[in-house]
C-alpha positions in Angstrom: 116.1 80.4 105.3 113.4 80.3 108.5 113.9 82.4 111.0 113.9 79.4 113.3 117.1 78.3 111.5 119.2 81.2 113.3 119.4 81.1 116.5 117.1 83.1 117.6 115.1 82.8 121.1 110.9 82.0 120.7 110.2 85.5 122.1 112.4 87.2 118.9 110.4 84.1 116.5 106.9 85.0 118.0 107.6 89.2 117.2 108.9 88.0 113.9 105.9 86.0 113.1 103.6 88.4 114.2 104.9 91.3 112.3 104.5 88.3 109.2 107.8 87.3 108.2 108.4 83.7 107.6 111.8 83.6 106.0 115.3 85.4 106.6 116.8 88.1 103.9 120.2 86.6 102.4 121.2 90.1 105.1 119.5 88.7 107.5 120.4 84.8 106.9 124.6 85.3 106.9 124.4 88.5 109.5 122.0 87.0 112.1 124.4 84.2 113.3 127.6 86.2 112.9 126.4 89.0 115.0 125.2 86.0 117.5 128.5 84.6 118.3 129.8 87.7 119.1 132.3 88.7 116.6 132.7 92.3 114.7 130.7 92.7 111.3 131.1 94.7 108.4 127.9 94.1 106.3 126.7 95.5 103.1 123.1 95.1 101.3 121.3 97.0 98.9 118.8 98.9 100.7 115.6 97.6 101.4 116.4 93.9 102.0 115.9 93.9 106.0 119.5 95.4 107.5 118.1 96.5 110.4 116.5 93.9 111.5 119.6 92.6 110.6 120.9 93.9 113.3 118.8 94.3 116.1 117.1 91.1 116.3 120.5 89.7 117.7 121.4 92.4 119.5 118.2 92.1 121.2 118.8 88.6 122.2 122.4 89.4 123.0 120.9 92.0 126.0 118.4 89.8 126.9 120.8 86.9 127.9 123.0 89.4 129.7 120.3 91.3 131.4 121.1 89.4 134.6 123.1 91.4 137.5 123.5 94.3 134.7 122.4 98.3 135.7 118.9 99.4 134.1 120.2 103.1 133.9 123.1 102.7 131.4 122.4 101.7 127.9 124.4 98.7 127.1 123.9 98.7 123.2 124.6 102.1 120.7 123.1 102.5 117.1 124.2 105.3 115.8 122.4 106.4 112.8 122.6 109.9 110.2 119.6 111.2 110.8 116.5 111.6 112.6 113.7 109.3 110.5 116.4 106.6 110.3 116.8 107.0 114.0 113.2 106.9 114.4 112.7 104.0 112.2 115.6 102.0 113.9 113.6 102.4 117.6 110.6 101.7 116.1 112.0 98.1 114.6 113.7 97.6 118.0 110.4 98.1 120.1 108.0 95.8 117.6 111.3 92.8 117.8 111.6 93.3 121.4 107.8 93.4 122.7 108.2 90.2 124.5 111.5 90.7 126.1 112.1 92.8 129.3 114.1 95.3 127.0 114.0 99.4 127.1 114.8 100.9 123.6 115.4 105.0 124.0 116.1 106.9 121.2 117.6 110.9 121.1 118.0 112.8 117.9 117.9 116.8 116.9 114.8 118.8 115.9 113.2 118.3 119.3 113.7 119.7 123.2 116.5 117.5 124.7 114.7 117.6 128.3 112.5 114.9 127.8 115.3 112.8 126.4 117.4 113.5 129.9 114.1 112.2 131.6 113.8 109.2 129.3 117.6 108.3 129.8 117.5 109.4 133.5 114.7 106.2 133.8 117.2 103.8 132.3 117.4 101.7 128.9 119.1 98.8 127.5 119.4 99.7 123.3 120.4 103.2 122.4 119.4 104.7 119.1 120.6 108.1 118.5 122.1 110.9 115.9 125.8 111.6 116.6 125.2 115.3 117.1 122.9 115.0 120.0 124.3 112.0 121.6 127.5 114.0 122.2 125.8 116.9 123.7 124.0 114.8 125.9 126.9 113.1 126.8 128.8 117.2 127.4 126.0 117.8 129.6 126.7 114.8 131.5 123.0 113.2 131.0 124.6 110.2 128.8 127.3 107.7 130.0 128.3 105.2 127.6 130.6 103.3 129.4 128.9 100.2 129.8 128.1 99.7 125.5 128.9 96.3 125.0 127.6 96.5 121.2 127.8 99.4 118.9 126.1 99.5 115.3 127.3 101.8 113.1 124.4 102.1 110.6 124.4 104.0 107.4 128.5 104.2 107.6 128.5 105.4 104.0 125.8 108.1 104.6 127.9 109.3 107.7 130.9 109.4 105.5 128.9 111.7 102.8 127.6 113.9 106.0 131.0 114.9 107.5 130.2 113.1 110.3 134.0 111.4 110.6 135.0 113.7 113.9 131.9 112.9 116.0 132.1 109.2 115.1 135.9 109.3 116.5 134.9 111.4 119.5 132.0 109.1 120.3 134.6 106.0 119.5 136.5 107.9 122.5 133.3 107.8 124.7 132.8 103.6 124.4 134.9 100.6 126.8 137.7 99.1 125.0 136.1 95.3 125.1 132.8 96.0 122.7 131.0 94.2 119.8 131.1 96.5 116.5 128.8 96.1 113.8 128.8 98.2 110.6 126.1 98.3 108.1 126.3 100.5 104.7 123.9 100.2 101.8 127.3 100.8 99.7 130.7 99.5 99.6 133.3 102.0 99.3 137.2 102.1 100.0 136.2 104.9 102.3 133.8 102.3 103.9 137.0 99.8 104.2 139.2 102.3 105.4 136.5 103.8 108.4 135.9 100.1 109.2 140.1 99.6 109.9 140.1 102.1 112.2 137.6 100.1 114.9 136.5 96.7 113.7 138.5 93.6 114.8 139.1 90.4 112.5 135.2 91.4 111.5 133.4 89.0 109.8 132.4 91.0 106.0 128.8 90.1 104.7 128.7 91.5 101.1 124.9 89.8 99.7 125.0 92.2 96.4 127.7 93.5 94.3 128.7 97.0 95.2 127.0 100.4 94.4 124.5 97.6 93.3 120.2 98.4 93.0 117.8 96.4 93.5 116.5 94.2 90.4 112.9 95.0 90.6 113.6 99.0 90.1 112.9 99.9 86.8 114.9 102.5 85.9 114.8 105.3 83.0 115.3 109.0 82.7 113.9 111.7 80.3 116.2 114.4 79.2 114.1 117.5 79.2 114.9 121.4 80.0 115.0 122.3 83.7 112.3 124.9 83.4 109.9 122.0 81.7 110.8 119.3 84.6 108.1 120.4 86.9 105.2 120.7 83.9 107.1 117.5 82.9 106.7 116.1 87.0 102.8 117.3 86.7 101.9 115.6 83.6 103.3 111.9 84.4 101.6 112.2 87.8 98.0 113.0 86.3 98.4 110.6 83.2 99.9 107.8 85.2 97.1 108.1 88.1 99.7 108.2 90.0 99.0 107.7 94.3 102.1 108.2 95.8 105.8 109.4 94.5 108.7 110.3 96.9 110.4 113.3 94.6 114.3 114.5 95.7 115.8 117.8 95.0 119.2 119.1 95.7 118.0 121.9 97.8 115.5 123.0 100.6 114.3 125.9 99.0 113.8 123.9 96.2 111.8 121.3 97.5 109.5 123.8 98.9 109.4 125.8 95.6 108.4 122.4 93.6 105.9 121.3 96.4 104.1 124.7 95.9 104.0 124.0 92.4 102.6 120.6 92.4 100.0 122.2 94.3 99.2 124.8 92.2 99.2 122.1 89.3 96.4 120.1 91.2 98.9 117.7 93.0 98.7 117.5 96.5 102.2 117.5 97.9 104.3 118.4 100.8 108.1 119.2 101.6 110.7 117.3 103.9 114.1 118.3 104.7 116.5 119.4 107.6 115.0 123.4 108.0 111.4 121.4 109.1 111.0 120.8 112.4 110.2 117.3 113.8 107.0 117.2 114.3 106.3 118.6 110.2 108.7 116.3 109.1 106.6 113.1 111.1 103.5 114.6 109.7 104.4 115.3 106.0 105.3 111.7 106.2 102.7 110.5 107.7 100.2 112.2 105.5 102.5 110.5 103.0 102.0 107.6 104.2 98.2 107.7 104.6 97.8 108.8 100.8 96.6 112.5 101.9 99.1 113.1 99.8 100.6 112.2 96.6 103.9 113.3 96.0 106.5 113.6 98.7 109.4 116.4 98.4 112.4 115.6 100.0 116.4 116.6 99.8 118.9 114.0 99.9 118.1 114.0 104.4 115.0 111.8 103.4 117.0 109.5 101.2 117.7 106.9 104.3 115.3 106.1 107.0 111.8 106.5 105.3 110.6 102.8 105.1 107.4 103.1 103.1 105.7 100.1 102.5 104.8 99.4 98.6 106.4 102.7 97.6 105.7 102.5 93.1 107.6 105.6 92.1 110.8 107.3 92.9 111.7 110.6 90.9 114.9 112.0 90.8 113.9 115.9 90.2 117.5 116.3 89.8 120.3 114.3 89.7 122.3 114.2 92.8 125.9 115.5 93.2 127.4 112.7 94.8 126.7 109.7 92.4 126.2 107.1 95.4 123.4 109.2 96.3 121.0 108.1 93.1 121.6 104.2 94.9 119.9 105.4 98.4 117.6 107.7 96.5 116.0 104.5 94.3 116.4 102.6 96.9 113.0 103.6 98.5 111.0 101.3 96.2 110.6 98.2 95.8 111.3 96.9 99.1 111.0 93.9 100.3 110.7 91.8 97.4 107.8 94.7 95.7 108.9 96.0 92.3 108.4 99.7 91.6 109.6 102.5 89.1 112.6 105.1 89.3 112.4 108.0 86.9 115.1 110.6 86.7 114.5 114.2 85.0 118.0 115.2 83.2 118.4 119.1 81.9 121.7 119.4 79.7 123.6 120.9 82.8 123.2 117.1 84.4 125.0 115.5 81.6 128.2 114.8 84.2 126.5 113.5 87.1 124.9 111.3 84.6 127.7 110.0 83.2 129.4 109.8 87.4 125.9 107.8 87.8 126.2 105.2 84.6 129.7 105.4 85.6 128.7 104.2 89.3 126.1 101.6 87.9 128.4 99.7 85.4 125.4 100.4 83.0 123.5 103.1 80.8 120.3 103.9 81.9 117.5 103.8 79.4 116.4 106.6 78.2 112.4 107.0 77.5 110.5 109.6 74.7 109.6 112.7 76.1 105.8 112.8 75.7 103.7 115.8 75.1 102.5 117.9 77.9 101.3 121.1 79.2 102.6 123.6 80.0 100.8 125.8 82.3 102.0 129.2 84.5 100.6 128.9 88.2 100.8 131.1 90.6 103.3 129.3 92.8 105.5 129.9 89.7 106.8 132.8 91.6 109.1 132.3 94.6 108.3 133.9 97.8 110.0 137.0 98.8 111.6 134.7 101.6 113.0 132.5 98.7 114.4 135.4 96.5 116.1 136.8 99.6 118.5 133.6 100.2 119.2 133.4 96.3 120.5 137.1 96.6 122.2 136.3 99.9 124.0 133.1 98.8 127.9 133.1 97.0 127.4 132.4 93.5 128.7 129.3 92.4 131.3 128.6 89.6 130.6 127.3 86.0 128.5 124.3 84.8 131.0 121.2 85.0 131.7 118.4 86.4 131.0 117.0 90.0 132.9 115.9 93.0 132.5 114.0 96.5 133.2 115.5 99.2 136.2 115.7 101.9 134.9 112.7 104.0 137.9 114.3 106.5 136.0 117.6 107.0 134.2 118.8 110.1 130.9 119.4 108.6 127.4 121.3 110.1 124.5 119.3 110.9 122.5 116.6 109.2 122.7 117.5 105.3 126.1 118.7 104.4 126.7 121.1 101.4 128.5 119.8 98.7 130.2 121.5 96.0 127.9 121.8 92.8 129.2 120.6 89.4 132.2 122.7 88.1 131.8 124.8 91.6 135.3 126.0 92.0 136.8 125.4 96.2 137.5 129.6 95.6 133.6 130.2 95.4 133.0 128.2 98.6 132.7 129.9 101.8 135.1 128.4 104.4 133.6 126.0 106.1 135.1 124.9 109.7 134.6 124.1 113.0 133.5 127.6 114.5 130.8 128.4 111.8 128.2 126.8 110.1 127.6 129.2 106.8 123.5 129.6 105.9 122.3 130.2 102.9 121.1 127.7 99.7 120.7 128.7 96.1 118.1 128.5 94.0 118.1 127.8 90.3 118.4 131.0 88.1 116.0 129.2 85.8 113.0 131.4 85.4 110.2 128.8 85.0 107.2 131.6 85.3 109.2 133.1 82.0 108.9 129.8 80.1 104.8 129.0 80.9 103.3 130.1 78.3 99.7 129.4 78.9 98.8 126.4 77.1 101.6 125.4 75.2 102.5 121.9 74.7 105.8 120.6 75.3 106.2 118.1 72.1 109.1 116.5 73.4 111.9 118.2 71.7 115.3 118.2 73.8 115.0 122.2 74.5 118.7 122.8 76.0 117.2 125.7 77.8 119.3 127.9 79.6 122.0 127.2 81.4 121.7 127.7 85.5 123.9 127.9 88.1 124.2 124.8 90.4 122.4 125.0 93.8 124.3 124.9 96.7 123.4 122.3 99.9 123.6 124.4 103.9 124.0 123.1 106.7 120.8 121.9 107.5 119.4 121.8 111.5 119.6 118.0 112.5 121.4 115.3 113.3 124.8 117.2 112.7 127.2 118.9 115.2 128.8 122.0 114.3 131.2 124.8 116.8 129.6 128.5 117.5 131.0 130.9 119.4 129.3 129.9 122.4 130.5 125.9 121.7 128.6 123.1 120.4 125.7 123.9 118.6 122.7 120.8 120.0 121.9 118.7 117.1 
């Protein structure tokens, strides 16, 4: 459908145009008119098929009929978003679609110095983006008022769901006027999703454009089951033979993005790590460079899994599987957007077998499984992890036996931006306590010894080596969008 046939206002159609979109998204096409007449949504996509502009194209034009007689200073629209790049992504969208309309955008997140985010919100905007954790400190401080939202978007609901962020969605619930617009947009459908969306949507209009948990069609999708101390020579080898430009690679931990970015490097692949312990302004430019092809492969924990919008993104590899099984959706879900195709790979070690089987379980469908080629396996010397590294593996709990694996309480207060989730067959007796007061430090790293298993020269010949077994890392409370209690009170996101 032509985004003429919606409703929306020749400023909205000329940005639209501009930016080179001719038709609507079936998203767009059923959410666009909805949103328009004013009635509460609860939409679902796959991700990648245009939800946030979605959203804020009509919520633009919803502010910039009601800009008359209304106060610049307070916002008068929310999006509340997980974490900073979606945040970021989200204001970015906002400012392109709203060029030609007298509309402010203003968007606060973690990671950075909240001043200048005071002195942007003290000069006044219309459309709010922000990360739950630094929104409500804002608002402590008394820099934020929120009483004049007349829509709020809750976007990502699942991912907020995964991140513990249920108390600081009802305190900022608390925060809004009764008489509001609410919009909620999730990538997947859960009953957790339906239950959430009870609680504060009224007679909402539901937009479901895919079946649930779905992925998108053009992902091609297969998996090689190989040892965990071969995935990385595995990793090195389909990058070189494949010519390979760009590939966004998830891990389960920080420490182990950073170990398998060093890694690739020493194996002649230039690479870079993203995830909640960077700051800000690493994080923009590991992306960026990302983005510009000054580097190839991308290493990011499950943080980077919503909000990086990378245009023509061919390969997605799961470096390992994810814990929660919805998690493998958003993962893929960074290729082939828009209508491109592109390829998701997933490396599987024996100790994976039952978040495979939660994943195929998930996906109504096997994945395919493809022959292990032959490659090399070469020591480097980033094989070794830093003394940095080997001092939070000694410091972290140890985790239970290899097992199964389990979502987590969506009804716990959790720390900020990535929360830790129990590993497979990780027993709630090995977990530290984790409540409002404390946020516990600390991630493991895999007891694998890769450096023990490189043997110079040898070539993998694709045999199914079971390897040996390793104990499941662990996910802290990473230093974002989040809000956790200290001693002192709220931690800032």
């Amino acid at each position: 459908m032509s985004f003429s046939d919606l409703g929306l206002s020749p400023e909205l159609l000329r940005a639209v145009s501009e930016k080179g979109y001719a038709s609507s998204t079936p998203i767009q096409a059923q959410a666009i008119p909805a949103i328009l007449s004013g009635c509460d949504v609860l939409a679902a996509a796959q991700t990648g098929t245009g939800k946030t502009a979605a959203f804020v194209l009509p919520i633009l034009q919803r502010l910039a009929e009601a800009q008359a007689g209304s106060p610049r200073k307070l916002p008068r629209a929310l999006v509340l978003t997980p974490t900073r790049e979606l945040a970021a992504q989200v204001a970015d969208n906002a400012r392109v679609y709203g060029r030609h309309l007298d509309i402010r955008t203003a968007v606060v997140f973690g990671g950075v110095g909240i001043n200048p985010q005071i002195e942007e919100l003290r000069r006044g905007c219309d459309l709010l983006i922000a990360t739950p954790g630094r929104l409500l400190d804002l608002a402590d401080q008394g820099a934020l008022s929120l009483s004049r939202i007349g829509q709020f978007v809750l976007d990502e609901a699942d991912r907020m769901l995964d991140m513990g962020f249920i108390h600081a969605i009802r305190q900022v619930l608390k925060l809004l006027p009764p008489e509001r617009q609410n919009l909620m947009f999730s990538a997947t459908y859960s009953e957790d999703i339906r239950s959430l969306a009870q609680r504060f949507l009224r007679n909402p209009r539901t937009v479901e454009v895919a079946g649930r948990n779905s992925t998108a069609e053009r992902v091609e999708q297969c998996l090689y089951r190989v040892a965990k101390e071969h995935k990385r020579h595995l990793l090195a080898h389909l990058i070189h033979e494949g010519n390979w430009q760009q590939v966004l690679v998830f891990t389960r931990t920080k420490h182990g993005a950073n170990r398998l970015a060093k890694q690739l490097e020493g194996a002649g692949v230039a690479a870079a790590a993203i995830h909640g312990n960077k700051s800000q302004s690493a994080r923009v430019r590991a992306l960026e460079d990302f983005k510009g092809y000054r580097i190839t492969a991308l290493v990011a924990t499950e943080v980077a899994a919503r909000g990086l919008d990378i245009k023509e993104l061919p390969h997605v590899v799961n470096f390992e599987l994810p814990n929660v099984p919805e998690d493998y959706v958003h993962r893929i879900g960074r290729t082939a957007r828009a209508g491109a195709t592109g390829s998701a790979i997933s490396l599987v070690s024996p100790d994976e077998a039952p978040l495979l089987r939660d994943i195929e379980r998930l996906l109504k469908r096997a994945i395919t499984v493809a022959a292990l080629p032959q490659f090399p396996i070469v020591a480097n010397a980033a094989d070794a992890a830093p003394e940095s590294e080997r001092q939070a593996e000694r410091a972290a709990p140890r985790n239970g036996s290899a097992g199964g694996s389990r979502r987590p309480s969506h009804g716990s207060s959790r720390g900020r931006g990535e929360a830790p989730r129990r590993a497979p067959g990780e027993s709630q007796q090995s977990r530290p306590r984790q409540d409002d007061r404390r946020n516990t430090g600390g991630n493991r790293q895999e007891n694998g010894s890769p450096a023990g298993h490189a043997h110079g020269g040898h070539v993998h010949r694709g045999s199914h080596d079971q390897g040996r077994r390793s104990n499941s890392e662990r996910r802290s409370p990473p230093n974002d969008a989040g809000r956790g209690r200290s001693e002192g009170g709220w931690r800032r996101a």
